[in-house]
GUDOVO-699859 format. One line per 10 residues: number of its first residue (from 1); for each residue x, y, z of N, C-alpha, C. Coordinates in nm, 3 decimals. Layout:
NUM> X/Y/Z/X/Y/Z/X/Y/Z  ...
This chain:
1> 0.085/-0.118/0.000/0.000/0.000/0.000/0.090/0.124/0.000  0.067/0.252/-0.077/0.149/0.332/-0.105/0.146/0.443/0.047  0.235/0.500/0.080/0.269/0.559/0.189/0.135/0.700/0.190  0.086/0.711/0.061/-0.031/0.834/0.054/-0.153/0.744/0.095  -0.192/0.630/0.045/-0.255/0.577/0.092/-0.292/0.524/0.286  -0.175/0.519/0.313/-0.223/0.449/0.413/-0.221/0.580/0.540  -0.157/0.714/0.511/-0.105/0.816/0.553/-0.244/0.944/0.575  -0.309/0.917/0.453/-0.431/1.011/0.434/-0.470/1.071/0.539  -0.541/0.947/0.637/-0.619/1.017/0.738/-0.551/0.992/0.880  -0.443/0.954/0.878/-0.349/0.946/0.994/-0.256/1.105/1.014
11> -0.193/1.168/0.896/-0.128/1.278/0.949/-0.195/1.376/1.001  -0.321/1.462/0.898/-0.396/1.575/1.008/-0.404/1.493/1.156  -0.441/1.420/1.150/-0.477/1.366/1.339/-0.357/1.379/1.413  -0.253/1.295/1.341/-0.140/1.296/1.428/-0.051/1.430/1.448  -0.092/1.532/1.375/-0.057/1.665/1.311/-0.091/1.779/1.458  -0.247/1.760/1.435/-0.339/1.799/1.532/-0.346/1.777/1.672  -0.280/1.662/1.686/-0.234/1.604/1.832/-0.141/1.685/1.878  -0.042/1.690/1.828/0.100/1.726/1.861/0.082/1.889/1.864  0.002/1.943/1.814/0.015/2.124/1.838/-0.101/2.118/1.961  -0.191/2.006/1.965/-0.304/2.048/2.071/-0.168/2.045/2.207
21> -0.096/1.967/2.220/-0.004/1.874/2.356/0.104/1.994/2.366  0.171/2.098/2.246/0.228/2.157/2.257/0.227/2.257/2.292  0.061/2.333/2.257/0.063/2.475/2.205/0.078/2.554/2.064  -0.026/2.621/2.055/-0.033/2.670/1.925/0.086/2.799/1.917  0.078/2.884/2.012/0.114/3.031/1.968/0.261/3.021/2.081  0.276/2.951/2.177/0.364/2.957/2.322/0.452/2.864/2.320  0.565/2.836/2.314/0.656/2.726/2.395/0.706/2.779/2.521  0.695/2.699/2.642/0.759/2.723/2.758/0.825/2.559/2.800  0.828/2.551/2.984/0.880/2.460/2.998/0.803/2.327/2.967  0.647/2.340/2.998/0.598/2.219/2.958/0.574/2.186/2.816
31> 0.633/2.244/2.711/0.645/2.201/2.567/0.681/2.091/2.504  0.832/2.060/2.574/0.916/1.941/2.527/0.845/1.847/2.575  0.849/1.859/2.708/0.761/1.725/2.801/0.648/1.672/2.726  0.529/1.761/2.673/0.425/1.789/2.635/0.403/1.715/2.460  0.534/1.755/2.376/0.580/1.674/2.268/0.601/1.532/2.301  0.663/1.492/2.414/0.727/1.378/2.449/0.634/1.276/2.468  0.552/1.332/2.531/0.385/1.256/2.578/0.339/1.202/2.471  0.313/1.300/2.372/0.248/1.292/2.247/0.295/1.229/2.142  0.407/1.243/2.119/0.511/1.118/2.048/0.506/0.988/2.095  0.525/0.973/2.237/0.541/0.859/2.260/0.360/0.798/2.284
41> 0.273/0.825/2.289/0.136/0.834/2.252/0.081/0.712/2.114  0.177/0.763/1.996/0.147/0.730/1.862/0.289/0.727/1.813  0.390/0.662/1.856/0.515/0.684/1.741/0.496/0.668/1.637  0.446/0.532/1.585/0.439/0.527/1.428/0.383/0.664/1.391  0.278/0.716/1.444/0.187/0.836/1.355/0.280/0.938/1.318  0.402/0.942/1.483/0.514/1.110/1.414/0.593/1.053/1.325  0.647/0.910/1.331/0.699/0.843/1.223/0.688/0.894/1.042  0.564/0.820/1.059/0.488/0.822/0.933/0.436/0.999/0.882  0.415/1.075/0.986/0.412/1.239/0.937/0.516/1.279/0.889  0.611/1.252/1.033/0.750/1.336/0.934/0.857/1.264/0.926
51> 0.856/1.140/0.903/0.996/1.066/0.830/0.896/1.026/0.672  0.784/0.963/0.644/0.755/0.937/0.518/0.644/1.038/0.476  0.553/1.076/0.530/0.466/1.135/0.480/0.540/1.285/0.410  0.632/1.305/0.480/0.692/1.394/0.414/0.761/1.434/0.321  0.780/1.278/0.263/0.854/1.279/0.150/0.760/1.243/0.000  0.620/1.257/0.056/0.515/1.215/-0.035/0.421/1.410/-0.057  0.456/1.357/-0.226/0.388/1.515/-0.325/0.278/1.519/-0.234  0.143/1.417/-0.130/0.032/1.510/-0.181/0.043/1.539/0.003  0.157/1.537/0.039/0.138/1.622/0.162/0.188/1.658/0.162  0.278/1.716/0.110/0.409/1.844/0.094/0.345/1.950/0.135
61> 0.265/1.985/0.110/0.165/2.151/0.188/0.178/2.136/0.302  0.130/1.972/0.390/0.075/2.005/0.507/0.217/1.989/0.547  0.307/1.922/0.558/0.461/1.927/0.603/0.537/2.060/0.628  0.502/2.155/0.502/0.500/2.287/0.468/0.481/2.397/0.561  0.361/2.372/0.597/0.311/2.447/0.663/0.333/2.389/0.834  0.322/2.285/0.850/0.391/2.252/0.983/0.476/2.378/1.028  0.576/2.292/0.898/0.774/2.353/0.950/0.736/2.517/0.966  0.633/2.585/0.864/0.653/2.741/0.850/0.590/2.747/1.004  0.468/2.730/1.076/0.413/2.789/1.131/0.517/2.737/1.277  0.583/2.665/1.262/0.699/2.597/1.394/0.816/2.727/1.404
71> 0.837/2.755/1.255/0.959/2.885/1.293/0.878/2.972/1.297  0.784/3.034/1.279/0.709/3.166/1.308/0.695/3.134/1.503  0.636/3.023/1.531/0.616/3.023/1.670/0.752/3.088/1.783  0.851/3.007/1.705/0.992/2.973/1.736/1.059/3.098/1.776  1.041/3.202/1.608/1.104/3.284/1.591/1.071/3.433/1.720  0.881/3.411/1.739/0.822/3.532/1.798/0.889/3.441/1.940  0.906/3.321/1.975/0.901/3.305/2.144/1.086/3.331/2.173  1.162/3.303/2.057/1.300/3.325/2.085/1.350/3.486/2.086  1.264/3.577/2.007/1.300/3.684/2.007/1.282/3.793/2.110  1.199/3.699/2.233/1.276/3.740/2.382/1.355/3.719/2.441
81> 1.463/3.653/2.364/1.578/3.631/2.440/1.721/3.652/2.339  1.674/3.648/2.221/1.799/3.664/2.083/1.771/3.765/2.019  1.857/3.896/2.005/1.843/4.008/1.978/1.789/3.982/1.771  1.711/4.062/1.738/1.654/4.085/1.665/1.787/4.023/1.493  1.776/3.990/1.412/1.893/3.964/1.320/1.933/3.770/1.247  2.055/3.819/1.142/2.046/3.676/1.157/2.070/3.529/1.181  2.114/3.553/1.326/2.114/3.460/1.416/2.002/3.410/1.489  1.869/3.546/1.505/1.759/3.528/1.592/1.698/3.411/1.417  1.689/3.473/1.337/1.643/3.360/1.207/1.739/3.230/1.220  1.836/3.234/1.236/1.899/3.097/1.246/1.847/3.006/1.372
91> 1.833/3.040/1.464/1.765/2.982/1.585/1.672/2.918/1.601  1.532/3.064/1.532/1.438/3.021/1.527/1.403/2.894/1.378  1.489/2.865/1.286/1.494/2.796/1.164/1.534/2.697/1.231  1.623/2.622/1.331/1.738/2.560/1.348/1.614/2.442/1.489  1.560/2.516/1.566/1.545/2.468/1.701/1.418/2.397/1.661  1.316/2.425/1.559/1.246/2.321/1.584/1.262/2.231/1.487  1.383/2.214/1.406/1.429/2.043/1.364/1.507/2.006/1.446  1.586/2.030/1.545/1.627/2.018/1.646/1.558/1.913/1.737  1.464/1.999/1.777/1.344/1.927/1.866/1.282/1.812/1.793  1.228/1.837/1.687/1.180/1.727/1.631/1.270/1.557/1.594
101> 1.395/1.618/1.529/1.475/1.521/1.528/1.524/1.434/1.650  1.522/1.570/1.757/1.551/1.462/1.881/1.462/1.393/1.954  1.335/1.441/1.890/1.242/1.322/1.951/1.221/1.215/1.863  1.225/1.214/1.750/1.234/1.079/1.673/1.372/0.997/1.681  1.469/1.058/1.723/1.582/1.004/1.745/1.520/0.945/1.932  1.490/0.987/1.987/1.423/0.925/2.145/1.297/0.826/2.082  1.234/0.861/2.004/1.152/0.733/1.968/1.220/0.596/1.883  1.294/0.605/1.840/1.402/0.515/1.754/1.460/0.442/1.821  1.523/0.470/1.963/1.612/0.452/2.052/1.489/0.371/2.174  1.394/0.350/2.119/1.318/0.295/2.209/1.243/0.354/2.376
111> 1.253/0.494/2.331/1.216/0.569/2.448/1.302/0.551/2.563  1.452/0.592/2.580/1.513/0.546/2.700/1.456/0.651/2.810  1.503/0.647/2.923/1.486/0.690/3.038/1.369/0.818/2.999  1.247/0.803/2.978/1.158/0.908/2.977/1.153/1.029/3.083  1.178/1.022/3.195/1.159/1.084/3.311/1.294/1.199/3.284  1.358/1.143/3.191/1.478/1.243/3.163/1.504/1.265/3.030  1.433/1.270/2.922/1.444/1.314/2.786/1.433/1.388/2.772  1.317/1.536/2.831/1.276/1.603/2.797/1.368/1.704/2.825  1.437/1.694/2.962/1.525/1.773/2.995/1.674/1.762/2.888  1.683/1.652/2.870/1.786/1.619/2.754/1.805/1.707/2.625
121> 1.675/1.689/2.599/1.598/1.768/2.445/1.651/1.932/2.486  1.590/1.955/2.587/1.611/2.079/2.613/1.750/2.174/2.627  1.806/2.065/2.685/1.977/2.109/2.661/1.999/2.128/2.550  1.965/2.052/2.462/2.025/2.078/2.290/1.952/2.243/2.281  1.839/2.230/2.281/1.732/2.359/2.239/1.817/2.484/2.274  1.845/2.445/2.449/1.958/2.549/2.499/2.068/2.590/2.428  2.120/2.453/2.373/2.275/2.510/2.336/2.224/2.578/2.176  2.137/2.568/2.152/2.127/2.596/1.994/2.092/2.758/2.036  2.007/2.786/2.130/1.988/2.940/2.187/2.094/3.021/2.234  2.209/2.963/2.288/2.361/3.018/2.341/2.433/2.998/2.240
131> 2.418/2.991/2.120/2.546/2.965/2.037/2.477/3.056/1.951  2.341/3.122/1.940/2.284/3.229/1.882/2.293/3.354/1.933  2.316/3.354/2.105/2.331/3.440/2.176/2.495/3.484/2.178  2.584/3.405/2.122/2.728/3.414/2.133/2.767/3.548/2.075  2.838/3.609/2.085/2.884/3.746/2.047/3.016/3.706/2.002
């Protein structure tokens, strides 16, 4: 069965999950955690959104629009802390494949120590915010 096929009515849902668990307009501390839940919830579904569905023409929009509306979130919640320029665009471009990758890389890995991923995740997020903040 072709990956559009079996994908159809699994990504909006699994799409829809993951911004309800996250937040639409806000990332704070319960974000990562909040992703983590939700990933580990449905792996195959973040699987199949963004390792194959994404590589299929008739969801390229919705993939699209994911990634855009992730750095717009990214960009307005980092630009309280990374002066305006383009490093604050590199950050905000950079941190949520960041995040994402490291949770499919924590789902791959078989979910190790959950009680401590999120904080894990977050260190990266950190260092990707201090190496934007670097002068």
């Amino acid at each position: 069965m072709p990956i559009a096929a079996a994908s159809s009515s699994l990504t909006p849902s699994v799409g829809g999950r993951l911004a309800v668990a996250t937040g639409a307009d806000d990332f704070d501390d319960g974000s990562i955690p909040a992703l983590l839940r939700a990933a580990a919830a449905d792996p195959d579904g973040v699987r199949l959104l963004f390792r194959y569905a994404a590589r299929e023409p008739d969801f390229r929009e919705l993939i699209d629009s994911i990634a855009a509306a992730s750095r717009e979130v990214a960009h307005r919640n980092l630009a309280r802390v990374i002066p305006a320029g383009p490093w604050l665009d590199w950050a905000a471009n950079l941190i949520p494949a960041v995040t994402l990758e490291a949770v499919i890389a924590w789902l791959d890995a078989g979910q190790p120590d959950p009680d401590q991923a999120a904080e894990r995740i977050s260190e990266a997020v950190h260092g990707v915010m201090a190496a934007a903040r670097t002068i």
